[in-house]
Structure formats: C-alpha cells, structure tokens
C-alpha positions in Angstrom: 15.5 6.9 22.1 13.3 4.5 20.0 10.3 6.3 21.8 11.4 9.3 21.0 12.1 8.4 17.5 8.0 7.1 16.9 6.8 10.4 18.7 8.9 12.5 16.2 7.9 10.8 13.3 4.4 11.2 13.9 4.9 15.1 15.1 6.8 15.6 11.8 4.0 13.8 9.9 1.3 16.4 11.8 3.3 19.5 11.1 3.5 18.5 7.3 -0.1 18.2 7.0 -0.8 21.4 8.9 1.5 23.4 6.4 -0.7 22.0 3.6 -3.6 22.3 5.5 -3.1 26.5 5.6 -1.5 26.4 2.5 -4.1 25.1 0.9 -6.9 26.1 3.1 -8.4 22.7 3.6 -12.5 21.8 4.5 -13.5 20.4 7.4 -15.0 18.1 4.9 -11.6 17.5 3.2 -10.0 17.0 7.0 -13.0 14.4 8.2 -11.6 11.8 5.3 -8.4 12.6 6.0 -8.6 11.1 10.0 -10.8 8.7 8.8 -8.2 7.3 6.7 -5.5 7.5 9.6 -7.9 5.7 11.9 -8.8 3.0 8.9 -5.2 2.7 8.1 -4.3 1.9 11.8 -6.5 -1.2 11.8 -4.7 -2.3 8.8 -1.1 -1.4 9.2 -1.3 -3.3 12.7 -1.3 -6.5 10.9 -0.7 -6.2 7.3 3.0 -6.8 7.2 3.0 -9.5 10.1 0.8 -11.7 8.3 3.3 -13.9 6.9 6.0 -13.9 9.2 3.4 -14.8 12.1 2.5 -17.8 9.7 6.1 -19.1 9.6 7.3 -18.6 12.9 7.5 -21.4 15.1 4.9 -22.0 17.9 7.8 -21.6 20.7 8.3 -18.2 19.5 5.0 -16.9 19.1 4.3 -17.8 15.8 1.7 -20.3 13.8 4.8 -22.8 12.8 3.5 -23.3 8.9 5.4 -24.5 5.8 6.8 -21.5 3.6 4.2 -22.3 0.7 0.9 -22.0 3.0 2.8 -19.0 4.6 3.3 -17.0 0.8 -0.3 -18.5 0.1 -1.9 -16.5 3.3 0.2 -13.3 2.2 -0.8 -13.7 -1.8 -4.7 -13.8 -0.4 -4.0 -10.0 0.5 -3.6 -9.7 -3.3 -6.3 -11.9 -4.5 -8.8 -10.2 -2.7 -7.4 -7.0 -3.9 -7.3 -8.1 -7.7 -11.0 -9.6 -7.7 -12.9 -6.9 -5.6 -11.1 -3.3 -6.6 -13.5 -3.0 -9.7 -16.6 -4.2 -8.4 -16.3 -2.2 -4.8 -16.1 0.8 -7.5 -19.4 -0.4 -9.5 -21.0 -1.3 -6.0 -20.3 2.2 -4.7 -21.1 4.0 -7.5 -24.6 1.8 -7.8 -25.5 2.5 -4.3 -23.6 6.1 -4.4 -22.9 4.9 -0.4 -19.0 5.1 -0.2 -19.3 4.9 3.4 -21.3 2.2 3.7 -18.5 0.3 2.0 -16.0 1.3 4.6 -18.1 0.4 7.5 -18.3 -3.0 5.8 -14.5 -3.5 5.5 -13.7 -2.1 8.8 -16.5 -4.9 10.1 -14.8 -7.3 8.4 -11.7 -6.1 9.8 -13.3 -7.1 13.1 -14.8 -9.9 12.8 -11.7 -11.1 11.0 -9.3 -10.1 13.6 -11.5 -11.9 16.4 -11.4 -15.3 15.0 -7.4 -14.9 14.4 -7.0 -13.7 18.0 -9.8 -16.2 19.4 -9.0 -19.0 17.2 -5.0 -18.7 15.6 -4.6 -21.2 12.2 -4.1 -21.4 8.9 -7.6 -20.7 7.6 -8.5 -17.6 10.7 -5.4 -15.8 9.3 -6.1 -16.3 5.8 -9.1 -14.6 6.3 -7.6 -12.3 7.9 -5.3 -11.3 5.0 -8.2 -11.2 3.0 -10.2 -8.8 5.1 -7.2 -6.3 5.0 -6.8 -6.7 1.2 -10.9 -5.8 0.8 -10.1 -3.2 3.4 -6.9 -1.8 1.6 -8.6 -2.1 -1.6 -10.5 1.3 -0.1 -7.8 3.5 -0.2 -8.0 4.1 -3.7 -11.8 5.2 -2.9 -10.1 7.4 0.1 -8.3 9.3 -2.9 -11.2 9.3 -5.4 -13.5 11.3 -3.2 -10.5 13.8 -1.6 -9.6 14.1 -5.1 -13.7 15.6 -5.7 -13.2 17.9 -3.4 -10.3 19.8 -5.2 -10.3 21.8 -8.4 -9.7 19.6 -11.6 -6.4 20.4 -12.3 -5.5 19.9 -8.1 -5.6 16.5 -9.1 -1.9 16.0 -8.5 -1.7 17.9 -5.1 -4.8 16.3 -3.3 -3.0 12.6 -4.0 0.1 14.3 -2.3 -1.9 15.5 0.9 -3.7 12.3 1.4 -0.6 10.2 1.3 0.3 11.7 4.4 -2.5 9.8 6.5 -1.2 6.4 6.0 2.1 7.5 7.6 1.0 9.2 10.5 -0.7 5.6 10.8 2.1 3.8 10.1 4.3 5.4 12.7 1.5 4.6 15.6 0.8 1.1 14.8 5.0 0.7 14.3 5.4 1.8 18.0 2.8 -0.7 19.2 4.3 -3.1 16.8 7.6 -2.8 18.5 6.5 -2.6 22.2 4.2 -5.4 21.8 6.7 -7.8 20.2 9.4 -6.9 22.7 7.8 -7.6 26.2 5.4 -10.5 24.8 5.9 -13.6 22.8 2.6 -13.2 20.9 2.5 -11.9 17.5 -1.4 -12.7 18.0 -1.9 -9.4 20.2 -1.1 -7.6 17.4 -4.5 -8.7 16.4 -5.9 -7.8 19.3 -4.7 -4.0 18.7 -5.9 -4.2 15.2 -9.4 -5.0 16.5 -9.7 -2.1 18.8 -8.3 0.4 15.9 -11.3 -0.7 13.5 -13.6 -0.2 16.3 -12.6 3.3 16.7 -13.1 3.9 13.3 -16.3 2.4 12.9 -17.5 4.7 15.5 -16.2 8.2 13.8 -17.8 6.6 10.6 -20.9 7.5 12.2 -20.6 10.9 12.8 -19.2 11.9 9.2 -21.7 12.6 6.4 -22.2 10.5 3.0 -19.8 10.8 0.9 -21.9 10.4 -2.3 -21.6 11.8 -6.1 -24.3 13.5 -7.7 -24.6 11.2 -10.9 -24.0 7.3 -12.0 -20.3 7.4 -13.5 -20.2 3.5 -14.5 -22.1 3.9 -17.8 -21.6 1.9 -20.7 -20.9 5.8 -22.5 -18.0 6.3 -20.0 -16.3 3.0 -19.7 -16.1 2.9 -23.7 -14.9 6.7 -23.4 -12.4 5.6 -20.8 -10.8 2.5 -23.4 -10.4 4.8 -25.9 -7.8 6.3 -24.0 -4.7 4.8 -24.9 -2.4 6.8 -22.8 -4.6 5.5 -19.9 -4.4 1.8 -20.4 -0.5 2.3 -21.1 -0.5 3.5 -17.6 -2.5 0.8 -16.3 0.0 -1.5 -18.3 3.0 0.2 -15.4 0.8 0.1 -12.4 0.8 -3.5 -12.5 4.8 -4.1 -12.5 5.2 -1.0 -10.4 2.7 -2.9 -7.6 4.7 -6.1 -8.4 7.6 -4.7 -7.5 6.7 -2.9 -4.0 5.1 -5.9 -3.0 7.7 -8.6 -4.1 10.3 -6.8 -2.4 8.7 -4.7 0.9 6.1 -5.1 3.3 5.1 -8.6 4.2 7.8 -10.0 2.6 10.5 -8.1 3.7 9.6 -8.3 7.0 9.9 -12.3 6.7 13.3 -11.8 5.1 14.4 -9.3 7.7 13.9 -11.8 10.3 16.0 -14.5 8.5 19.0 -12.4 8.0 18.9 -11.1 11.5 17.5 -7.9 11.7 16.8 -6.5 15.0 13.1 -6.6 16.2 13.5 -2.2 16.7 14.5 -2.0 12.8 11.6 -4.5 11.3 9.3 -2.5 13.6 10.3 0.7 12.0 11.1 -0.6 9.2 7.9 0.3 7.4 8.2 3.8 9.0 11.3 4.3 7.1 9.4 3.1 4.0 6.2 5.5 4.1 7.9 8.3 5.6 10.2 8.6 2.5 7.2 7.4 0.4 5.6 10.8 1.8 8.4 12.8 1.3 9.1 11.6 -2.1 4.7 11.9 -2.9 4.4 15.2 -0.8 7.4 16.5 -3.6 6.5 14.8 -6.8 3.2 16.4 -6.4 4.6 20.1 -5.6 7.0 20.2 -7.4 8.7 17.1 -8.8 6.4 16.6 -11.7 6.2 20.2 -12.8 9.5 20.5 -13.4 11.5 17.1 -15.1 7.7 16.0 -16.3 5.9 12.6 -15.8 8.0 10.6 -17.6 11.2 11.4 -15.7 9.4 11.4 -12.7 8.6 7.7 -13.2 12.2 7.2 -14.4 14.0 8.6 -11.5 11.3 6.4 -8.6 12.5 3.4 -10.9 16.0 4.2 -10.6 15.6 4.9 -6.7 13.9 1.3 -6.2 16.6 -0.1 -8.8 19.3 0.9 -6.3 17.7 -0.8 -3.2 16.9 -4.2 -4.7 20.5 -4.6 -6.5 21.5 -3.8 -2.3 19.4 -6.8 -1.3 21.2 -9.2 -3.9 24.6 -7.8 -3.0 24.4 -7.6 1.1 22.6 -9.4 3.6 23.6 -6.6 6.1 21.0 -5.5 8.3 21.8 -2.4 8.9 22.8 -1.7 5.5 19.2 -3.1 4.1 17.4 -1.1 6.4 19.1 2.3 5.3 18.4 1.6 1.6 15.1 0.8 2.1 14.7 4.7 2.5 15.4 4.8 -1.6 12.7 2.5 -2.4 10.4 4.2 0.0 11.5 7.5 -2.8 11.1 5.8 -5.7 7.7 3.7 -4.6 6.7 7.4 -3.7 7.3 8.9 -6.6 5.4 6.2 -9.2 3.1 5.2 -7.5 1.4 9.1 -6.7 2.7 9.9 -10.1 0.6 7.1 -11.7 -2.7 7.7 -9.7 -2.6 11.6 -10.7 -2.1 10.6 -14.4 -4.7 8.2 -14.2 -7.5 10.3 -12.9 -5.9 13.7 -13.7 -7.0 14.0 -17.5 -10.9 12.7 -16.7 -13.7 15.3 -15.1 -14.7 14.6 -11.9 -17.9 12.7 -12.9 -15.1 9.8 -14.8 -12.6 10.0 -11.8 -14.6 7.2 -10.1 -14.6 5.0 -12.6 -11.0 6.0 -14.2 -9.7 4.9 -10.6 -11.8 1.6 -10.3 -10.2 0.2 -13.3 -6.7 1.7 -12.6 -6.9 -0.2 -9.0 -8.0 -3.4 -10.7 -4.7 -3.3 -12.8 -2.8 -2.4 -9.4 -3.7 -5.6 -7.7 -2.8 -8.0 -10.0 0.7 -6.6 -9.4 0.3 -6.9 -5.6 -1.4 -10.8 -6.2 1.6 -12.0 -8.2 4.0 -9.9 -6.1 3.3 -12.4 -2.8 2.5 -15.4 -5.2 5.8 -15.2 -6.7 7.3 -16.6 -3.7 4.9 -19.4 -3.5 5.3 -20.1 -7.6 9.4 -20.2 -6.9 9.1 -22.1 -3.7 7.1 -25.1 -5.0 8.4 -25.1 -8.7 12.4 -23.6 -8.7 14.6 -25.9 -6.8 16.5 -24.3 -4.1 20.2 -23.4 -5.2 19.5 -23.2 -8.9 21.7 -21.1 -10.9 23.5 -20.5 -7.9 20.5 -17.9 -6.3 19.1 -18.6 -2.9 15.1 -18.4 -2.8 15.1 -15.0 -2.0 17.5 -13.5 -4.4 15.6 -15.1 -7.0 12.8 -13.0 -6.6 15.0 -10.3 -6.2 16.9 -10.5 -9.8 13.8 -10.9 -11.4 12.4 -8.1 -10.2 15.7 -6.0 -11.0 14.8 -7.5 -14.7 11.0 -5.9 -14.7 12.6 -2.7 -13.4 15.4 -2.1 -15.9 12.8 -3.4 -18.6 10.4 -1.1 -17.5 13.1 1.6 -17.5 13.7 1.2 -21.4 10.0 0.9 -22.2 9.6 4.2 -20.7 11.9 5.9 -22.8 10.0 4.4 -26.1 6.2 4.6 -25.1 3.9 7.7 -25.1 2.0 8.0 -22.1 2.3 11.9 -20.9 -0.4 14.5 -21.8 0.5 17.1 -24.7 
C-alpha cells in the first residue's frame, strides 16, 4: 500500500504535466528545464527537511545528538544563505549571462557538501550542508525566470503553474527513498548518500542541455530605478517575506522535528511533504488557470491565507498525528496559492528583458522570511523561557505566526497591490 501510494503520486504528477504539456504545446526547450529541475530538486528534497531533525536525534538512533539551539542554528543556515546570495546569484548570472554555469556550481556544491556530511557527520559538515541546499534552492527562482522567457508575456501566470509541477514529481521520489531508507536502517546519514548520487545525475544532463542565456544586460542602474518606482511591486515584496516566514516557521524542516516529538509515524513524516507539494500543485496548477481570473489577486491571496490559517490554529489545538497530517493538505492549498500568486505578480507586469531582475529582488525579500522562519526557533529557545504564558516552545511559534497571518489578512483588505 505505501508503495503503491508513492508510485501513484508520481504517475498523477506525470499525467498532469502531459495534459499541460499538449494543452499548451510545450518546447523541447521548455521540457529540458523542466527535468532538469526534477533531477535538481531530487538532490535537494533528499535532505532538506531532515536536516534538523538528524541534528537532534540522538546518536543511538541514528542521529548527530545536538542541543536544540545548534539544531535551529544548522536549519536557519538554509535561510541565511538564501537571504545573502538570492540577489547576487541574479547580478552574477546576468553579468556572465551563464545560468547554467550557476547550477552546475550549486549542484557541485551539493556534492561536495553531501560527501563530507556522509564521510565526516558533525555540527559544522551538516551546516554546510544546509547551506549548500539553501544556495542550491535559491535557483529555483532562476528555474522560473527563464521557463517564464520562453512563454508569451501575458503566460506569465500559467508558466509558474506548469513548473511547480517538477518539484513534486521530485518530492514524491526522494519521499519513497526517504521512507524505505529510514525504515530498514538506523542512519539518517544515507539519506546523504542518495542526495549525492541525485546531484550527480544532474550534473551530467547539465551537459547535454544548451545555455540558457538572455540576449541583453537586465541589471542596469535604468531598470533597477524603474523597478523601485513600482510601488505595487515592493508592496508585494513587503508579503513575500511573511508569506515565506510562515511556510517555513510552520512546515518542512521544522515540522518534521515536531512530527517526531508528538509521535508521528515514520510512513506519515516520510510523506508528509508529499501531502504538502501535491496540494501546493494542485492549489498552483488552479490559481494559475483559473483561480486568479476569476476572484482576482487579492482574493486569491486572501483565501491561501485563510487555508494556512486553518492548519496552524490545528497545530495549537491538537497534537494528533493523524489529525496534523490531514490538515497539512490546507496549508499545502493555501502555500500554493500565495506563493505562485505572488511570483506571477511580481514578474507578470515587467517585459521579459526586467523579469530577471524583477525576480532577483523579489527572491531576496523571500528569504529573509525563510532566515527568520528557522531562526525564530533559535531566538525563542535561547531567550523565552519554556512554559511562559502557559505556551510550550512550539506553540509559541505557532500563535505568533497565526498573529502575522490574520495581520496580513486585514492589511490585504486596505493596501493596493493588484494591476488596474
């Protein structure tokens, strides 16, 4: 059953993207960076979310045995990285107009990275580690930029849709490995291992695709002051950074640390991504077809904040397994839903020629969410004392972030951020 349940996901994912793909009669350019991406997002998603809960696990099962506060310092370097290089891997592509140069890089790094964690399992191998797949992850945004080139201007919507598929077909593999691996072994280090052979596999079609290059400079002093003027832009840029706060405060990494703690079984936290991205895609695939045309950008935004609302108010009421895991689907929808939503209005009103550098900026805004979204649980840990106001650590974090969603909620029904 739980093999059969990976195999469909992935053959549902496939089928979806072979709908678009006639639908929308695809390139074979426009299909090479789409299995690029699932192949780069295998070598990530092997690791990404185990990161920290292989950091605070003890040695006798499997784990690294360090404090809580080095273990949310080692996730928050995923951010960090993320928040210092998004803008300058931008400037640096668009310098040396080699955007696949840059991925070979991270996908190196992903390597290297992933040989001294398996070869040599500490503190500092798996810090690096986290901060090779937050240069690495920091890419995806790149991913979209250039699919997004190769659609009409006003496709700008429906190409972020399409490529959002990829990272779920990936997701779905590396859960299956995830699950199998952690079940018959007692070594969350082999997950590295797997990880190591992905980006290899990569690296190697990397070689065989063409330059993905632009036919002009777009970071020009002209365009970047052309791009501030834009105050619906930097309003939405103002969002992205709770929205990323929030998906990574209350999913991924941390979750699966949490999950563990309240008892999840090991089959649920392996999947439990699956169930995140797969209604991610659904909820992307929609807004972008359909969603968006008809309620608008604003209520699009509205309704994903609503969705994730109802899953973290779960988290502070329950401590249910099974119950957590079935929610999850709703902040899987509303992550979906913002998130596409806000990289289609941030690239949708600029020509191609801006779209680089409208993104670049965008994803610098994005990962200080993601940063502050792991280091919250490092700030609480060493600064909040346990018990206080009657809130364990984690449901802390978990009222706070309610606060920046129903903040955000009002805001959005006072600002002006949609295109007339």
């Amino acid at each position: 059953m739980k093999v059969v349940f990976s195999i469909l996901l992935i053959i549902v994912s496939v089928i979806m993207f072979f709908i678009l793909k006639k639908k929308y009669r695809l390139t074979p350019q426009q299909i090479q960076i789409f299995v690029l991406l699932v192949l780069f997002w295998l070598s990530v998603g092997m690791i990404r979310d185990y990161r920290k809960r292989y950091a605070i696990t003890e040695i006798v099962k499997g784990g690294l045995g360090l404090s809580p506060l080095i273990a949310a310092n080692i996730a928050a370097g995923y951010g960090l990285i993320s928040a210092i290089i998004r803008l300058p891997i931008f400037f640096i592509s668009d310098y040396l107009n080699k955007r696949k140069l840059l991925i070979q890089i991270a996908l190196v790094m992903l390597f290297c990275s992933g040989v001294y964690v398996y070869t040599q399992p500490t503190a500092n191998s798996l810090y690096l580690s986290s901060l090779a797949m937050g240069l690495s992850a920091s890419l995806l945004a790149m991913f979209n930029v250039v699919f997004s080139a190769t659609f009409k201007k006003e496709q700008a919507m429906l190409s972020v849709s399409i490529l959002s598929i990829a990272p779920l077909i990936a997701e779905a593999i590396s859960s299956s490995f995830q699950y199998f691996i952690l079940k018959y072994t007692s070594s969350m280090r082999i997950l590295w291992l797997f990880s190591i052979i992905f980006a290899m596999i990569a690296l190697v079609v990397t070689f065989k695709m063409n330059e993905l290059q632009y036919s002009q400079k777009q970071f020009t002093k002209q365009n970047i002051i052309e791009l501030f003027k834009n105050k619906r832009y930097l309003v939405i840029c103002g969002i992205a950074i709770f929205i990323s706060f929030i998906r990574f405060a209350t999913s991924g990494a941390n979750l699966n640390s949490y999950a563990k703690i309240i008892g999840m079984d090991e089959f649920l936290i392996a999947f439990i991504d699956v169930v995140f991205s797969l209604s991610q895609l659904i909820a992307g695939v929609l807004m972008g077809t359909y969603i968006q045309k008809r309620i608008g950008s604003k209520n699009t935004l509205s309704l994903g904040l609503i969705f994730s609302l109802i899953y973290i108010i779960t988290l502070v009421l329950t401590t249910n397994p099974i119950i957590i895991f079935s929610m999850y689907v709703f902040h899987g929808l509303g992550y979906g839903m913002c998130y596409n939503c806000l990289i289609g209005l941030a690239i949708e009103p600029f020509e191609k020629s801006q779209r680089h550098l409208s993104m670049g900026f965008f994803q610098m805004f994005f990962a200080i969410g993601i940063f502050y979204g792991d280091k919250v649980y490092a700030i609480i840990y060493q600064y909040i004392p346990s018990g206080f106001l009657s809130f364990n650590f984690n449901q802390a974090i978990f009222i706070f972030a309610i606060a920046i969603l129903l903040s955000l909620l009002i805001l959005l029904n006072i600002i002006k951020y949609e295109r007339k």
